[in-house]
BAKOLRO-461856 format. One record per residue (C-alpha): residue in one letter; x, y, z. Coordinates in pm, 1 decimal. Example, Ala and Ser with C-alpha at 12.3 -4.5 7.8 and 13.67 -1.06 7.14 Angstrom:
<recs>
<r = A; east = 1230.0; north = -450.0; up = 780.0> $
<r = S; east = 1367.0; north = -106.0; up = 714.0> $
</recs>
This chain:
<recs>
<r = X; east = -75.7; north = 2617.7; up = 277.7> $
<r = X; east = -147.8; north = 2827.5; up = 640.2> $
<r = X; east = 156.8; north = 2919.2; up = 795.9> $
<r = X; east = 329.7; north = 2691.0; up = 1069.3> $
<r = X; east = 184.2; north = 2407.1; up = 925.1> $
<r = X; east = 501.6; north = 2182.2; up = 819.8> $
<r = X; east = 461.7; north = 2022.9; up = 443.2> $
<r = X; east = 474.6; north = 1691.9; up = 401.9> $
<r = X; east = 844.9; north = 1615.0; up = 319.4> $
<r = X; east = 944.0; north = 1831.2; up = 616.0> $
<r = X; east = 721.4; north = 1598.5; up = 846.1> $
<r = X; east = 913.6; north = 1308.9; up = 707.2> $
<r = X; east = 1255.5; north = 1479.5; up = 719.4> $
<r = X; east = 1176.8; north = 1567.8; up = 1083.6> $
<r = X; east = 1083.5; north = 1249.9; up = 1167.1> $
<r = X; east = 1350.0; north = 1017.7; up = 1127.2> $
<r = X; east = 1457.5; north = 1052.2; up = 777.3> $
<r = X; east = 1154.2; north = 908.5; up = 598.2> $
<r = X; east = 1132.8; north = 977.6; up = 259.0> $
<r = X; east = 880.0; north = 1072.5; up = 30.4> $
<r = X; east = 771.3; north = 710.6; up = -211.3> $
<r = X; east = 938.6; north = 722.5; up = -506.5> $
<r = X; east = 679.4; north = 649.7; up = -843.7> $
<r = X; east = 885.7; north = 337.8; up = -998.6> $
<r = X; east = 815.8; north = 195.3; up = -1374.8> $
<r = X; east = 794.0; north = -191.2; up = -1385.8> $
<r = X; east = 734.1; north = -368.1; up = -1737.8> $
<r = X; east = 501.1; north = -83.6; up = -1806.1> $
<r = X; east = 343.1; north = -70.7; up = -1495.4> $
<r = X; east = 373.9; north = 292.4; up = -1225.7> $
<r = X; east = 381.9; north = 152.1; up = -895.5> $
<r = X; east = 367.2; north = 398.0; up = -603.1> $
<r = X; east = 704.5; north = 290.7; up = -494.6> $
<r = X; east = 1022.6; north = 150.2; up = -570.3> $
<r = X; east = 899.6; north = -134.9; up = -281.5> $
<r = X; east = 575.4; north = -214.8; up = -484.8> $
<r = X; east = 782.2; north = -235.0; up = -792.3> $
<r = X; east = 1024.0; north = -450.0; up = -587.6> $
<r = X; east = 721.1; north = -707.8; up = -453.9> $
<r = X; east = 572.9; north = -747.9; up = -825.1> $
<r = X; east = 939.3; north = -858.2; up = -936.8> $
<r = X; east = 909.3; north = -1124.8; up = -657.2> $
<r = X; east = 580.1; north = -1214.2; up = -763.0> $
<r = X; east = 696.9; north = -1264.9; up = -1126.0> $
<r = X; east = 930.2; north = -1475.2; up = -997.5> $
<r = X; east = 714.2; north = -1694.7; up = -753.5> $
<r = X; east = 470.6; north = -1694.5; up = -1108.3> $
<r = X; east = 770.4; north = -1886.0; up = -1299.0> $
<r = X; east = 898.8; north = -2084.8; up = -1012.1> $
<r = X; east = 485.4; north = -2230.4; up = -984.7> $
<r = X; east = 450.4; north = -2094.5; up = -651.1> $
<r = X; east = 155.1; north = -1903.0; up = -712.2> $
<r = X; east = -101.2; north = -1947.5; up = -972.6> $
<r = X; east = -135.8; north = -1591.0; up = -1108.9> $
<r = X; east = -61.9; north = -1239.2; up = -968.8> $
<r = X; east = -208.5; north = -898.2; up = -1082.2> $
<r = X; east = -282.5; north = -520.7; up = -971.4> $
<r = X; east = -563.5; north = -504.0; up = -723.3> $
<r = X; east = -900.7; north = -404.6; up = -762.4> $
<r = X; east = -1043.7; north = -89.5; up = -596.8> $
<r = X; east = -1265.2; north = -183.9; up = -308.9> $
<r = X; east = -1598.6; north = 60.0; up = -241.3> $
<r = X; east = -1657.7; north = 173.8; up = 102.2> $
<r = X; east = -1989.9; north = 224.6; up = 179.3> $
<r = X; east = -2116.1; north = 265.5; up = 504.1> $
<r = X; east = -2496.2; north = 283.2; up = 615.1> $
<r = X; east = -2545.6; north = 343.9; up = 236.1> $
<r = X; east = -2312.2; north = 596.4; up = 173.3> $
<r = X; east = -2005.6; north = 570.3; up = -24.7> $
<r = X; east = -1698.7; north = 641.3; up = 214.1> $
<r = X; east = -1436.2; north = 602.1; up = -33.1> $
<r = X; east = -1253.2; north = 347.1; up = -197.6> $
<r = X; east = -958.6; north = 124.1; up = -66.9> $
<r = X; east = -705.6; north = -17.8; up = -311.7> $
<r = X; east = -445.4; north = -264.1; up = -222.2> $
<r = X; east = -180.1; north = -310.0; up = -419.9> $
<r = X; east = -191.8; north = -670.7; up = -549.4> $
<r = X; east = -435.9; north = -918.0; up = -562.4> $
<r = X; east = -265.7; north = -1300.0; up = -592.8> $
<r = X; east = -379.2; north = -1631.4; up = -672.2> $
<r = X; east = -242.8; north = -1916.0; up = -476.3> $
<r = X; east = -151.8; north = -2280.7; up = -600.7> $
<r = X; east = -488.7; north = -2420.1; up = -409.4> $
<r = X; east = -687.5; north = -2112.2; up = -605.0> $
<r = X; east = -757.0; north = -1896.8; up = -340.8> $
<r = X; east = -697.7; north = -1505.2; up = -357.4> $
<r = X; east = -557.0; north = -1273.3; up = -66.5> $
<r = X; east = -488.4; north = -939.7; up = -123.7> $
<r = X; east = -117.0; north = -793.7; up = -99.2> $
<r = X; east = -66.8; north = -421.5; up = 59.2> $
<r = X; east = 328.2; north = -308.7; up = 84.0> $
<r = X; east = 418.6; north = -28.3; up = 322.4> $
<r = X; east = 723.4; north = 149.5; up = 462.9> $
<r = X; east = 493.1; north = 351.7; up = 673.3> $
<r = X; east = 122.8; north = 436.6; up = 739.9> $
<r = X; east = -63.5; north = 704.2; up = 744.9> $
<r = X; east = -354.2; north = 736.3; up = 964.9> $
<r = X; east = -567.1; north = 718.1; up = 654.5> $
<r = X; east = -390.7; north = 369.4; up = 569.0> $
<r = X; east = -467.2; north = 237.9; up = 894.4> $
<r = X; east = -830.7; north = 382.2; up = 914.7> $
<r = X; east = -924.0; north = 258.2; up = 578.8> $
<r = X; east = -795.9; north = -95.6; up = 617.2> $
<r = X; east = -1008.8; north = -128.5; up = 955.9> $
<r = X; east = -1331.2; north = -53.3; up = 760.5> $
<r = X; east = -1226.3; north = -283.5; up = 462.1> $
<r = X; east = -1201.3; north = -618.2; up = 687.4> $
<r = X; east = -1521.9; north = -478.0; up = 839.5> $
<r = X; east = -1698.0; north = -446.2; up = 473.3> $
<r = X; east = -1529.3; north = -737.1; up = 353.5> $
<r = X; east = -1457.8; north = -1035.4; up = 604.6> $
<r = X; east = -1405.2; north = -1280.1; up = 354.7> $
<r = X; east = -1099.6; north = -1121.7; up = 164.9> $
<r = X; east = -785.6; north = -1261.1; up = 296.2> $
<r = X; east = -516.1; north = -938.9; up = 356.7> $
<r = X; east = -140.9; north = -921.9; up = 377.0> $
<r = X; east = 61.4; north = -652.4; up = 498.5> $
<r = X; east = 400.9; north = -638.9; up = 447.5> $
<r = X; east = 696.3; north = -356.6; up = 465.7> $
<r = X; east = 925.4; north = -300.8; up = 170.4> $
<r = X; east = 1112.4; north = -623.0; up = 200.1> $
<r = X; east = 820.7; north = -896.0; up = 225.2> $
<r = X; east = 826.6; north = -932.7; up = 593.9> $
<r = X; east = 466.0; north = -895.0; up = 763.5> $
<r = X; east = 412.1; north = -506.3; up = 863.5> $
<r = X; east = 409.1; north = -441.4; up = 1224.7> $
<r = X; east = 186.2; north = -151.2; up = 1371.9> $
<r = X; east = 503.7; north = -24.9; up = 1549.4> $
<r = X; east = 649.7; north = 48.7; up = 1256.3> $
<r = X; east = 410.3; north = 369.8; up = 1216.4> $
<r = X; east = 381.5; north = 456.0; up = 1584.1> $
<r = X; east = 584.3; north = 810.0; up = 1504.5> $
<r = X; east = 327.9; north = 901.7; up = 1303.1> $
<r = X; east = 46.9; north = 719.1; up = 1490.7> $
<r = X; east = 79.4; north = 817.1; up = 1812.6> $
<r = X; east = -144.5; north = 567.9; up = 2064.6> $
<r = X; east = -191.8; north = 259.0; up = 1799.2> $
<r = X; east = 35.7; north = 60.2; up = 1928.7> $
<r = X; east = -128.5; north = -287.2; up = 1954.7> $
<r = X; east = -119.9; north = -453.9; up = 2313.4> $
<r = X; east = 203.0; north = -592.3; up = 2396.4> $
<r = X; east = 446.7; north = -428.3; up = 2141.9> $
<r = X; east = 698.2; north = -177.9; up = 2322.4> $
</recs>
């Protein structure tokens, strides 16, 4: 790594005590954090309280533009509702430019998938929430 150029953990360490996500194991499942982990517990138990139909890990969505394959964009889980339709579940604590970037050219490939954002404790993300390390994405409006 060049020199002067802070590694990741000291970017979140400088900037307001984020941490670093922690891998968690969940009925044999690695989730990316201990807040994925978390949300598929509370999907389990929306599954045996018949408040959704089904839940599972999302898909991996191809993003090709003008042809060319861009990447891929995976959200974390993909759930079935009582009336049978799907949405699409992403949790974050933060978001990286990448995140925000890739998620833009998803609903633009893919208008007709239904997505949820949501921080670590199932309340709808807010752009603010990354604005430290977003700098000028604040949506109109927010403070």
């Amino acid at each position: 790594m060049p020199r002067g150029v802070p590694r990741l953990t000291e970017m979140h360490r400088r900037r307001g005590g984020w941490s670093v996500p922690q891998p968690t194991t969940y009925r044999g499942y690695r989730y990316r954090s201990r807040a994925e982990a978390n949300y598929a517990r509370t999907l389990d138990l929306r599954l045996a309280a018949k408040d959704i139909k089904a839940w599972e890990r999302a898909p991996s969505f191809p993003l090709i533009v003008k042809g060319r394959l861009c990447g891929h964009y995976t959200p974390d889980f993909l759930v079935t509702l009582k009336d049978g339709t799907k949405e699409l579940i992403e949790v974050k604590g933060w978001a990286a430019r990448d995140f925000v970037l890739r998620l833009k050219v998803f609903k633009a490939l893919y208008p007709e998938w239904k997505i949820r954002v949501i921080d670590g404790q199932g309340r709808p993300w807010k752009a603010t929430r990354s604005a430290r390390a977003l700098p000028g994405l604040r949506r109109k409006g927010a403070a």
